[in-house]
N, C-alpha and C positions, 0 to 999 in steps of 0.2 A: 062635375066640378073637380073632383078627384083625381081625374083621370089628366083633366088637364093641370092640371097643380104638379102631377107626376113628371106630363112632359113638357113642363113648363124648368122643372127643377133638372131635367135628366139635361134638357138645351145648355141649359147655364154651366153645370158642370161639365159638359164637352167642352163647351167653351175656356171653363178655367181650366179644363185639364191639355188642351191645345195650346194655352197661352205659357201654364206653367212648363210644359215643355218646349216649345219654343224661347223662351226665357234660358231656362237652363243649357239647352244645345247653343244657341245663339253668341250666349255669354262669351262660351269657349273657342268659336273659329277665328282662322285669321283676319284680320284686317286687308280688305280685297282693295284699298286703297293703295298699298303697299306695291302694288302690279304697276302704277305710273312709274315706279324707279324700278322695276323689273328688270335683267339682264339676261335673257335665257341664254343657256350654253351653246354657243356657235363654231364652227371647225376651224381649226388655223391650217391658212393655204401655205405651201412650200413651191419656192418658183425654182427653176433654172435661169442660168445666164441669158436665154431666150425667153425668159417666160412662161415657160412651158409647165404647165401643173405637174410636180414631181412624186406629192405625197400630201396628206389629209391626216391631222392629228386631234383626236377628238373622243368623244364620252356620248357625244348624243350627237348625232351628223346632222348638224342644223346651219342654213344659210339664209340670214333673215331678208327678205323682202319686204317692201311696203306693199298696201294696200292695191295704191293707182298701178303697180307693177305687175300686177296679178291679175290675168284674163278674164274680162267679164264673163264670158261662158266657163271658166274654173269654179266661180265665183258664182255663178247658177249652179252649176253644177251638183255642188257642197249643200246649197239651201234647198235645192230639190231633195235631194236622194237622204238627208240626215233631219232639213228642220223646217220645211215648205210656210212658214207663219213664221219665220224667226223676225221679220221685221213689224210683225204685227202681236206678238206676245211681250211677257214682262218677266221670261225668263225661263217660267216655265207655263208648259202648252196642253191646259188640261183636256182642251178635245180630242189634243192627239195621245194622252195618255186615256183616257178612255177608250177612245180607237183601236189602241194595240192590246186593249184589256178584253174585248170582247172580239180583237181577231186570236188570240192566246187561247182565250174559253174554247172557242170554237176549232182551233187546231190540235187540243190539249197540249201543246206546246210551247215554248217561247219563242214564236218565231217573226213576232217587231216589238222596236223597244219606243217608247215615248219621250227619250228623254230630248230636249232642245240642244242647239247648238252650244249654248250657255251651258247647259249642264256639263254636255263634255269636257267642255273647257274648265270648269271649275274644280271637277272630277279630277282632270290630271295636274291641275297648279296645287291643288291644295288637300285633297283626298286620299285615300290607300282603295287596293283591289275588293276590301271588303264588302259582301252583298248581304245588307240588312237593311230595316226597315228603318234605322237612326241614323245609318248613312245617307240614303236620300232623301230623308229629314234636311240631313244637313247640305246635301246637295242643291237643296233646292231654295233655302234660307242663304245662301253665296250665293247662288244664281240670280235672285232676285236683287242682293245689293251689289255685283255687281254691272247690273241692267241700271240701278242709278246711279254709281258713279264714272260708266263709261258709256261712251255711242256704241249705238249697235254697230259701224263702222268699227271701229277699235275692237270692237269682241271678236267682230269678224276676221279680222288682221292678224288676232293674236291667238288665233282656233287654228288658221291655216297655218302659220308659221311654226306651232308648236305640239300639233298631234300626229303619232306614231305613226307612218304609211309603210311599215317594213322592209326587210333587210339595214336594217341601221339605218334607215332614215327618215328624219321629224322634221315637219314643213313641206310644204309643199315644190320650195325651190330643189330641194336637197332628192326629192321623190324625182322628179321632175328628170334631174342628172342620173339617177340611179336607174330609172325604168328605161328612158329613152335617151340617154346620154347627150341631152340639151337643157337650154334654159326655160325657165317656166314659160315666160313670153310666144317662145315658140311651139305649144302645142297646140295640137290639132281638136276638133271635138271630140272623137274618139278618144283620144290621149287625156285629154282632162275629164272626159267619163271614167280611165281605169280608174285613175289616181283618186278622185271625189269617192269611187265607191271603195276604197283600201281602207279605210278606219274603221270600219264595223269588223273588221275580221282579214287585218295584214296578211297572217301564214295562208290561211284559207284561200284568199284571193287574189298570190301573190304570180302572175302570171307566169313565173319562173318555176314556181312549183304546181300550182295547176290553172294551166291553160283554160281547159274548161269551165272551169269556174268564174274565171276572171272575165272570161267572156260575157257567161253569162251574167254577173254580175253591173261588168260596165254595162252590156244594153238592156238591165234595168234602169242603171242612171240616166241614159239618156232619151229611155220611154217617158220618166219623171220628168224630164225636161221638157219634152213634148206636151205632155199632160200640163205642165205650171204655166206655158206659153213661152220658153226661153228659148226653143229651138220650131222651127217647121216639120209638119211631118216629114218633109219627101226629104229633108238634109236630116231628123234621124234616121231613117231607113237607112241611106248614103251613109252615113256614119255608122251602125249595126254590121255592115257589110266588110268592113274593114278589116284587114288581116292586123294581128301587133306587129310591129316592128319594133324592136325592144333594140336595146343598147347592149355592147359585152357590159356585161359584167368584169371588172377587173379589179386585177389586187395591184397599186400603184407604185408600192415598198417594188417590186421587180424590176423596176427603172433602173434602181439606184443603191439597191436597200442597204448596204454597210454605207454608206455617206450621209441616208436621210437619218440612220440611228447614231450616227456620229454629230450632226447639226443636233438632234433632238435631246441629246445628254447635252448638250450647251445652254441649250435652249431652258432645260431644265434649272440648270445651275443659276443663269442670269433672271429668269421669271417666275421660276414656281411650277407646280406641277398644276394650279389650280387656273395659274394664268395663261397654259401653255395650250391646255386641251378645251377650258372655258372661253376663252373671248375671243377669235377670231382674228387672232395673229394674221400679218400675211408676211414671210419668210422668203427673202429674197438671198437666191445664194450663188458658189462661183460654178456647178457642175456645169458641164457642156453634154446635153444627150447625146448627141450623135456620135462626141470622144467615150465617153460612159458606155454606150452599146457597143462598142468597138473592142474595147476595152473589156467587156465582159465576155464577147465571144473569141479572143483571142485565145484568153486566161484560161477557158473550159475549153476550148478545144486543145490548147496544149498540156493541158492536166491527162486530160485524155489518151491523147497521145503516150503520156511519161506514162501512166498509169499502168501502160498495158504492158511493157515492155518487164514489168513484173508477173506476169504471165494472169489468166482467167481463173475467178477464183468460184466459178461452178454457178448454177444457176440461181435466181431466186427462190424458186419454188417448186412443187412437182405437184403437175392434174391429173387428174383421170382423163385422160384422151376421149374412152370408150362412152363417156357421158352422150345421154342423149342429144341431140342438136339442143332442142329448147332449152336445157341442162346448162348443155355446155358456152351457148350464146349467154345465158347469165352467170356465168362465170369470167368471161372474159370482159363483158358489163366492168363487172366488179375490180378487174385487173389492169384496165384500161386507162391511160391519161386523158384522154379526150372525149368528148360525148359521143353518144351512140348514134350513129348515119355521118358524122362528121367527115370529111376527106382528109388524111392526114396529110398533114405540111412537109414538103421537101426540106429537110436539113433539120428535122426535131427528132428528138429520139424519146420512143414511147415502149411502153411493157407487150411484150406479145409472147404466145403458147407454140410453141413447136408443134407441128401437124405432123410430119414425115420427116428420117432424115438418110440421105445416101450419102455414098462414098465422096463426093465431091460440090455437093450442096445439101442446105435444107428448106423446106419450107415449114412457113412459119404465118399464126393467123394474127392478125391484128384488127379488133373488134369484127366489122363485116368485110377485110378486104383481106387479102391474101401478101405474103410475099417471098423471097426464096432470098437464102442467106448461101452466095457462095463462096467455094473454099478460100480465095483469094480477101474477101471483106471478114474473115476470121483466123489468117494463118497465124495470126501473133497469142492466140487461145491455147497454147502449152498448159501446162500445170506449174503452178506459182513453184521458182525457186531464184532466190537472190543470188546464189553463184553464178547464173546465167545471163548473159546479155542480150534481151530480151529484141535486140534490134535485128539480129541474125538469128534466132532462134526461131523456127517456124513449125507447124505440122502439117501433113499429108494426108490428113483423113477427117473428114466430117462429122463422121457417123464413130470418132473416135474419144469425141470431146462433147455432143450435143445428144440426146436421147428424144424420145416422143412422150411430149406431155410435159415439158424442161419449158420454166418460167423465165423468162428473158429480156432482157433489153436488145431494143436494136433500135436503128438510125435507118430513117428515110432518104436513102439515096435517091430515089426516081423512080421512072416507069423501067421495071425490066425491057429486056431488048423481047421478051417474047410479045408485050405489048399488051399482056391480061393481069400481070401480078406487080407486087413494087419491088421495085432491087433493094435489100436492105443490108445492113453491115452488124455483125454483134458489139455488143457495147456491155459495158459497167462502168457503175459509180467511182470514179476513185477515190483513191482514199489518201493520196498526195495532195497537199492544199498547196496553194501559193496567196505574193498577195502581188497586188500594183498601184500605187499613184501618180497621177501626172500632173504636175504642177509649172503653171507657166511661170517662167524666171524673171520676165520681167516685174510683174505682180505679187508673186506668193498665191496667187490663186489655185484653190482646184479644181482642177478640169476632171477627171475622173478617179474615182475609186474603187477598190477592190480588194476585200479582204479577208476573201476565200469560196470553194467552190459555190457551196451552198445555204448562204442566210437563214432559210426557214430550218437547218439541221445544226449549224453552228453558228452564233452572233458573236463570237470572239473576232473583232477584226486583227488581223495579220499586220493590216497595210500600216497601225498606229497605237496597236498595243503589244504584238508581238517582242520579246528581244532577237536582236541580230546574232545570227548562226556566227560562230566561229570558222 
């Protein structure tokens, strides 16, 4: 009788000591009501006079979509691989926290988590990174009032549109553009397996930075898929097999970037900095791309031009030639504009290493390919002196101004006429700016701007802050 008196007394106190902590955590979290007038931060689009997406200004890269907009297979996807029972739990899923409790034991590691798709969700509206036992306390006392005051629908809508899928971007619309430079609507099962499987671990399985992981990752989402009955076997397999086709990545400020920083201090003045990068602006303006790209290669190639006629002011840098290949292949990695196997583009000028240099040419390596710089595409490489006009001013020797191992710029002219290397030209940065506007007269409008060589090195525009030279 004793013994039960004991664990009759020990029950009761678990009980008030679970109540009185529940009570006290509970008191203090937000109000998950508060989520019906929720605003998440969304990106404000910048158009051209055609329409044409110019620029993205934003704090969290998010582009909300509804529910009905979002592929039923994305949509499996997410509940297979993160919360298999989310439509059949009350927020949180103690079989499946049991689950990963006794696959943990058994791997002595952490390697699955139980929390539901609701937890996630709660976790990043309303929680910090911290890992304690009062956090998912409280994790899970949200999770549960938000399960009654919203449809599993709505949780769902508002998990996909608002958790991290990396490189700067939250939702799945926003993942969608960033991985495969289209809209969520249009992916493929494979493609909605990467994406479903990026929230457990963005950097890790960010197919940009390791392929192999992402790999394998997605075709565990869509073995989950097979296993919950959302897909067929033989269309997973077909789908497992599949190469990525990813999208560029691109930086979109390079369209336009003294114009978009020029609208965007307006932008500032008339909305706010909270309204500007927060809600979803769409920013209709007067550029013309095609005058704007024109316009910018006119500007850099005649900078260029001006530039030289100040003579060559020596190389970048200087390597050790003698380096061993696999040395010296990470090296030029390292020094390199472009990625590694890439074919370089005719008419871009990128960093390369001198290999050899003679009286009347050089060659020179440019990641895996070769090219030869001769004397005629570097006569104007004198020694910098302003007395001299740099338009008649030439030299005679190669091997008089370039050395081996001389870190360089040069310009992809084409295929040499030998037919194995590229004909290249030497080049430098200069250090003469200009600026340019075009504005059509009927309007006041502008058509292109320009307001010096290089944006990401200078943002002082020329074209409208500058004063005029006497």
């Amino acid at each position: 009788m004793g013994a039960f008196s004991v664990l009759i007394a020990t029950v009761f106190l678990g009980f008030v000591g679970a109540f009185a902590t529940y009570y006290m955590l509970a008191d203090e979290l937000p109000d998950v009501r508060e989520l019906k007038n929720f605003e998440p931060s969304t990106v404000t689009l910048m158009y051209s006079d055609q329409d044409e997406l110019i620029a993205e200004l934003y704090l969290e890269k998010r582009i909300l979509v509804p529910l009905d907009k979002i592929p039923l297979q994305l949509k499996q996807a997410a509940i297979a691989v993160e919360d298999a029972n989310f439509y059949r739990h009350m927020g949180i899923d103690l079989k499946a926290i049991f689950r990963a409790f006794l696959t943990n034991m058994r791997e002595g590691r952490v390697v699955e988590g139980g929390s539901t798709i609701t937890q996630q969700l709660s976790k990043t509206l309303f929680l910090s990174r911290e890992r304690s036992l009062i956090r998912k306390i409280r994790e899970a006392i949200l999770s549960i009032r938000m399960e009654l005051v919203f449809t599993k629908d709505e949780i769902l809508e508002m998990y996909l549109n608002q958790i991290y899928y990396g490189h700067g971007s939250y939702g799945v619309e926003a993942a969608a553009r960033t991985y495969f430079g289209k809209n969520v609507q249009r992916l493929t099962l494979d493609e909605v397996a990467l994406i479903a499987g990026l929230p457990k671990s963005p950097n890790n399985y960010s197919p940009y930075r390791n392929p192999k992981r992402a790999r394998s990752r997605r075709n565990h989402v869509i073995r989950r898929m097979a296993q919950e009955g959302f897909v067929k076997r033989e269309e997973a397999k077909q789908a497992m097999k599949q190469q990525f086709k990813l999208g560029e990545v691109t930086n979109m400020l390079n369209k336009a970037p003294y114009f978009v920083e020029y609208i965007r201090q307006q932008l500032m003045t008339l909305y706010g900095r909270n309204r500007v990068y927060k809600s979803g602006l769409k920013v209709y303006t007067t550029i013309n791309l095609e005058k704007q790209i024109i316009a910018q290669n006119v500007t850099k190639k005649n900078l260029h031009i001006t530039d030289k006629r100040y003579g060559y002011r020596g190389p970048l840098g200087i390597m050790d030639i003698s380096l061993p290949e696999t040395a010296l292949q990470e090296k030029l990695r390292e020094i390199n504009s472009f990625e590694e196997g890439a074919i370089p583009k005719i008419g871009t000028i990128v960093k390369g290493l001198v290999k050899s240099v003679e009286r009347d040419f050089a060659t020179v390596l440019i990641g895996q390919s070769e090219g030869i710089i001769e004397l005629k595409d570097m006569s104007w490489a004198r020694e910098p002196n302003t007395n001299i006009d740099g338009r008649w001013a030439r030299i005679n020797r190669v091997d008089n101004v370039l050395n081996r191992g001389d870190q360089i710029m040069v310009k992809i002219l084409g295929v040499h006429e030998s037919g194995s290397v590229w004909s290249l030209s030497l080049e430098q940065e200069p250090e003469v700016e200009s600026a340019l506007i075009s504005i059509e007269p009927d309007t006041g409008h502008i058509k292109a701007m320009i307001g010096g060589y290089d944006f990401s090195k200078s943002q002082f525009n020329r074209s409208v802050q500058a004063i005029r030279q006497p």
